[in-house]
C-alpha positions, 0 to 999 in steps of 0.5 A: 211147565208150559214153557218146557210143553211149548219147547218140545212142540218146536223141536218136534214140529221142526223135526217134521219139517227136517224130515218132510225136507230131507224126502224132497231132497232125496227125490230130487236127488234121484232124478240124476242118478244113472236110473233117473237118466236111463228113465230119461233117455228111455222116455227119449227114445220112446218120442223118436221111435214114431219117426224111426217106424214111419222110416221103415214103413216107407222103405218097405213101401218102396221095396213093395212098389218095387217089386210089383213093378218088377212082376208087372213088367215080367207080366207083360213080357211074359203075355207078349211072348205068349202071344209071339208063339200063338201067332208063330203056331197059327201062321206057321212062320218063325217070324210072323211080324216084320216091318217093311225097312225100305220103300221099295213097295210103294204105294201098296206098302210104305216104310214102316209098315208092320206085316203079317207073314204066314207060310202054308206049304200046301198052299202054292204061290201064285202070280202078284202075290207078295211074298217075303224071301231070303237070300244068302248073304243078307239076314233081313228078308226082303219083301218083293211082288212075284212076278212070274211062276215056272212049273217044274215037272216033278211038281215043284215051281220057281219064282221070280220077283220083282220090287214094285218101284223098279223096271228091273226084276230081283236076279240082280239080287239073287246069287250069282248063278241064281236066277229064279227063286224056290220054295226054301228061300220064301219065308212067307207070304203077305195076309195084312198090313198095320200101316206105320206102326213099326216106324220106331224100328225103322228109326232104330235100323237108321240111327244104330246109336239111337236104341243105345241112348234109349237102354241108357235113359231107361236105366238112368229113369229105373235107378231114379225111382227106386231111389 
């Protein structure tokens, strides 16, 4: 009878340990079904999405950087062309700014110099002024001494002009048949003087390919650090 008790405590502690096995078996069974792998892959691309997120931070950082640059430059064009029309409306001259190309006027301007030019009709031209005028067939201003004023009886006057640096007065450049001056050819008058501070663009007058280079680095230096 004991022996027959002891018998059927085995086959049920081995019916345990069979069951306790085939569980074990079942879940690990699991972990390569198609459910297993996803919850793998899945955990997977859970670790790269830290790397993915800081991918797109630093783009969009890139793009923000790009278009505070942008605005920043439009800013500063937009400011200096402000300030180009308040010095056109308080000089009365479309040009206010220009810089002395040649070394005619020596030694009271020299090449480089930056001038500011106003053009007051009610204010009349007098002797040793220096005054900016145009001529036809030349688009730059040319920038002489006056050296005599005629009056004219119904009002008017007439200027002759002369560079500093020549024993010879301007008829020489004026038209044919042109031999004084009016008040349509002045463009203005000279009222200040920064000195050598548009020497870049007597550069640029000299050397025509030099502001070609410049445009090309500048591109070249823009697609750089948009990269």
């Amino acid at each position: 009878m004991e022996d027959e008790i002891d018998f059927v405590a085995r086959q049920r502690k081995a019916s345990r340990c069979n069951f306790d096995l085939a569980n074990n078996n079942e879940s690990w069974l699991e972990s390569f079904t198609a459910s297993g792998v996803l919850t793998k892959l899945g955990t997977f691309r859970f670790s790269l999405m830290p790397e993915i997120s800081i991918f797109d931070e630093a783009r969009e950082m890139n793009i923000r950087r790009l278009i505070y640059r942008v605005l920043k430059f439009a800013m500063i064009i937009f400011t200096w062309h402000m300030f180009g029309i308040g010095l056109m409306v308080v000089a009365g001259v479309e040009k206010p700014l220009r810089v002395l190309l040649h070394e005619g006027m020596e030694p009271a301007f020299s090449r480089g110099d930056t001038l500011f030019i106003t053009n007051y009709q009610e204010d009349p031209i007098r002797t040793g002024e220096i005054i900016a005028f145009k001529i036809e067939g030349r688009e730059i201003p040319i920038v002489h001494r006056v050296i005599k004023v005629h009056e004219l009886q119904n009002g008017t006057s007439k200027f002759l002009t002369k560079d500093d640096n020549s024993q010879y007065d301007d008829r020489g450049l004026y038209p044919p048949g042109q031999l004084w001056l009016t008040r349509k050819d002045v463009v203005g008058r000279v009222r200040a003087v920064v000195p050598y501070v548009g020497m870049i663009f007597v550069l640029f007058y000299d050397y025509r390919m030099l502001k070609y280079l410049l445009l090309v680095g500048l591109v070249l230096f823009v697609r750089r650090r948009c990269k």
